[in-house]
ZAMARGU-4260 file (C-alpha; in steps of 0.2 Angstrom, whole numbers, plus 5000, padded with zeros to 4 digits):
<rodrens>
0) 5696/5946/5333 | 5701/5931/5323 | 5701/5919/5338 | 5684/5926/5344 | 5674/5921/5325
5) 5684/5905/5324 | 5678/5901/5345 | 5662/5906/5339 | 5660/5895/5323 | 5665/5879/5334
10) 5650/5886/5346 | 5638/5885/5334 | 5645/5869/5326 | 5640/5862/5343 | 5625/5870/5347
15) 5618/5863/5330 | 5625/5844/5334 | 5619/5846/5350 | 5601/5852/5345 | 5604/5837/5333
20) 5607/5824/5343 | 5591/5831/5357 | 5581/5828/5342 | 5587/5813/5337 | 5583/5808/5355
25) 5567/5814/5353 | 5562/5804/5339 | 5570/5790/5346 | 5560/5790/5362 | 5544/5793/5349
30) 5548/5776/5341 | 5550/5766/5355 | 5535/5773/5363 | 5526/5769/5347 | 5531/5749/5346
35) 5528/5749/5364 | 5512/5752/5358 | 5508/5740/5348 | 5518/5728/5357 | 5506/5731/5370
40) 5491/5730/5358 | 5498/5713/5353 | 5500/5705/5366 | 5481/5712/5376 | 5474/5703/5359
45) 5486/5686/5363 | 5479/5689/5381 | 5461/5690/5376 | 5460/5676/5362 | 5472/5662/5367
50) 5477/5664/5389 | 5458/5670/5395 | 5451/5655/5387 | 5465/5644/5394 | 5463/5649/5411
55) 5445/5648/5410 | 5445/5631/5406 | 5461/5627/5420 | 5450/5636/5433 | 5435/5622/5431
60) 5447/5609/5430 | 5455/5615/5446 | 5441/5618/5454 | 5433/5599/5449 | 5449/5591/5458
65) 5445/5601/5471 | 5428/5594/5472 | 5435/5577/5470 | 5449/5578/5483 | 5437/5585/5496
70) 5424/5568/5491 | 5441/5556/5496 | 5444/5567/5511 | 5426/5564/5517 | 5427/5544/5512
75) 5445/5545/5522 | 5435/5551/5534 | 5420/5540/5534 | 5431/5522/5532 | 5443/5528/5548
80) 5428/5531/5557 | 5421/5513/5554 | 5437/5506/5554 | 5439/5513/5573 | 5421/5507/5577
85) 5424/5490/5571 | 5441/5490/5580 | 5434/5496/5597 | 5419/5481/5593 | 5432/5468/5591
90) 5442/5470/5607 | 5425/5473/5618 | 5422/5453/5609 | 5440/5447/5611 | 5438/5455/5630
95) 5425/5444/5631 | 5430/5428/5625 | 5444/5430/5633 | 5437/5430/5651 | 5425/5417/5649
100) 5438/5405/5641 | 5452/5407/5652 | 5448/5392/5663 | 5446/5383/5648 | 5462/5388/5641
105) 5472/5382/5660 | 5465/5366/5659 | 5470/5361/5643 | 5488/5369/5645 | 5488/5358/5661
110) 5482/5343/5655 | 5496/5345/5639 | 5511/5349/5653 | 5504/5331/5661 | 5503/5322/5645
115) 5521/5328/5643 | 5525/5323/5659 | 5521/5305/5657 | 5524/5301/5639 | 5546/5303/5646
120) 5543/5292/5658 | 5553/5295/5674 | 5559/5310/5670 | 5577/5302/5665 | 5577/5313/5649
125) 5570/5332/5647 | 5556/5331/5635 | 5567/5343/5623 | 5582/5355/5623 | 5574/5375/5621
130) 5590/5381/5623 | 5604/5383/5609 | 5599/5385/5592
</rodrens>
C-alpha cells in the first residue's frame, strides 16, 4: 500500500503543475491578446493622424502628373501630326521642283562636262585621277 500513496502523491504533484502551467498559459494568452490590443489601437491612431493624410496628399499629386503627362501625350500628338503634314507638303514641293527643273539641271551638267573637256585640251591628260585615295 505504500507504493500506491507514494504513486498517488507524484499524481497529484503533477496534476497540480499541470493545472499550473494550463493557467499559466491562459494568462499568457490574456496578455498577449491584451498588447495586441493596444498595439492595434496604436497603430489605427498612426494610421488616422500621420499615413491618411499622407496618402491624401500623394493621391493629388499623383493624380496632377497624370493630368500633366496626358497634356504632353496630346502635344506629342499634336507636333507629330504637324510634323508629318509639313513633311508630306515638303516632298509634294520638292516633287515639284524637281520635275520642272530637270532640264535645267542636264544643261548645266552638260555644259560643265564641256567646259572640262576643253579647258585639258586634247585630251592628253585626264582632267583628274578619282581613283585611289
Amino acid at each position: 500500500m505504500d507504493n500506491l500513496a507514494t504513486t498517488n502523491i507524484w499524481l497529484a504533484i503533477l496534476a497540480i503543475v499541470s493545472l499550473l502551467e494550463f493557467l499559466m498559459i491562459c494568462a499568457a494568452g490574456f496578455l498577449a491578446y491584451k498588447a495586441y490590443r493596444q498595439v492595434m489601437t496604436i497603430v489605427e491612431n498612426v494610421e488616422r493622424t500621420h499615413v491618411a493624410p499622407l496618402r491624401a496628399r500623394a493621391d493629388a499629386m499623383l493624380d496632377e502628373v497624370q493630368m500633366v503627362v496626358d497634356r504632353v501625350k496630346h502635344a506629342q500628338v499634336a507636333v507629330t501630326d504637324a510634323l508629318r503634314h509639313v513633311t508630306g507638303a515638303g516632298s509634294v514641293i520638292a516633287g515639284s521642283v524637281k520635275s520642272k527643273t530637270w532640264p535645267i539641271a542636264g544643261i548645266i551638267n552638260g555644259v560643265r562636262a564641256a567646259a572640262q573637256t576643253l579647258k585639258n585640251g586634247k585630251g592628253d591628260e585626264p582632267p583628274y585621277e578619282r581613283y585611289g585615295t
